[in-house]
C-alpha positions in Angstrom: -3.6 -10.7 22.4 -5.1 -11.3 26.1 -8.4 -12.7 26.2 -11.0 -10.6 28.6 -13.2 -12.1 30.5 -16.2 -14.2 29.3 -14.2 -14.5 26.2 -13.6 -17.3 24.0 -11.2 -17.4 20.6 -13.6 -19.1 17.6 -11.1 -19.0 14.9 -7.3 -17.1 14.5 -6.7 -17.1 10.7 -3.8 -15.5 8.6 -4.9 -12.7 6.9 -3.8 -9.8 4.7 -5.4 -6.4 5.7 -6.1 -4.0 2.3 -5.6 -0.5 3.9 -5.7 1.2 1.1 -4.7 0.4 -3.0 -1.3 1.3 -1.9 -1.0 -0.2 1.5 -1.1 -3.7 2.5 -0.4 -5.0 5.9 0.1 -8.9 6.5 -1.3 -10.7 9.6 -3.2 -13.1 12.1 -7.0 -12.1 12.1 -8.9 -13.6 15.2 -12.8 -13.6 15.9 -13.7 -14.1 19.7 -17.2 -14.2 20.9 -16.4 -10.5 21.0 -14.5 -8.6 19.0 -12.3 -9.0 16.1 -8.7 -8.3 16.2 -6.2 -7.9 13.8 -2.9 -8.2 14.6 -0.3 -7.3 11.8 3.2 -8.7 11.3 5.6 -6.2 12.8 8.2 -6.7 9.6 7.0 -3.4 7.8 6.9 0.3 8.8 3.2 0.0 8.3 2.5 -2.2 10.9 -0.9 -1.6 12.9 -2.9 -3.4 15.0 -7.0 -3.0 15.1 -9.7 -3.8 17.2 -13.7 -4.2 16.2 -16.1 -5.0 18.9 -18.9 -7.3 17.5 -21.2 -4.6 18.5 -19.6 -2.3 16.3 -20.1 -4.5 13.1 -23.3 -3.7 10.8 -22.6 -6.9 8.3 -19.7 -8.8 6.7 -19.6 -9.3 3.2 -17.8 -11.8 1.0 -16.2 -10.9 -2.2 -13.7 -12.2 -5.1 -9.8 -10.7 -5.1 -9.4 -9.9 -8.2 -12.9 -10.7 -9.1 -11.8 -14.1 -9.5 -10.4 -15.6 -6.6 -13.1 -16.2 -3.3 -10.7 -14.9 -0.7 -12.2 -12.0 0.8 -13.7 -10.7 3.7 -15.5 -7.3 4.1 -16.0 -5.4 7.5 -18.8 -2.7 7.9 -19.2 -1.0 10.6 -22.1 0.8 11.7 -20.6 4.4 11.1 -19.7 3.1 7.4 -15.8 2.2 7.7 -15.2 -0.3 5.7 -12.3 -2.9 6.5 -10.9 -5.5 3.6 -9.0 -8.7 4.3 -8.2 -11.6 2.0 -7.3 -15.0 3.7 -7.7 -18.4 2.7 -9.9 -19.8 5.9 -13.0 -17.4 4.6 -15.6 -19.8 5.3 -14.1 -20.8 9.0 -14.4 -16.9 9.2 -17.6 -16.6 8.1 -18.7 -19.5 10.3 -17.3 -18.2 13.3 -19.2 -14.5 12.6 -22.2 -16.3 12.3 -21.7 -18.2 15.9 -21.5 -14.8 17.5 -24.7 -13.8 15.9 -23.4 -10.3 13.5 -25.0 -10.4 10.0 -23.4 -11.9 7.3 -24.3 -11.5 3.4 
């Protein structure tokens, strides 16, 4: 990940990306004073990187894995995609979303 200009990394968390039901891709999550970034491990045919610009992001949303565990991290967007991660660093997350000002709930 290169760093643009003006921008500063706030947190770089492991993180497991829920694609689908099915799918599951493991990796580093990172929250800049810009965008997020995910950047999966490259040990699975799946592999895929994404990018969400800040601007881009309606809320973020905490929820239970398995309705149990407080491990998870939902993305909205502002056209309604929906992205799912679980990690164990949710509230350095959270805190670092809230530094660059997009809504948490």
């Amino acid at each position: 990940m290169e760093v643009r200009d003006q921008e500063v990394v706030l947190i770089h968390a492991q993180a497991n990306y829920y694609k689908s039901a099915q799918e599951q891709l493991i990796g580093d999550l990172i929250v800049t004073s810009q965008r997020t970034i995910f950047e999966s491990k490259k040990v699975s045919i799946f592999a895929e990187d994404m990018e969400i610009s800040h601007d881009q992001i309606k809320y973020i949303e905490k929820f239970n894995f398995l309705s149990l565990i407080p491990s998870g991290l939902k993305i909205v967007t502002v056209t309604g995609e929906q992205f799912k991660f679980r990690t164990a660093n949710r509230d350095g997350l959270i805190k670092a979303y809230i530094q660059t000002q997009v809504t948490v709930l």
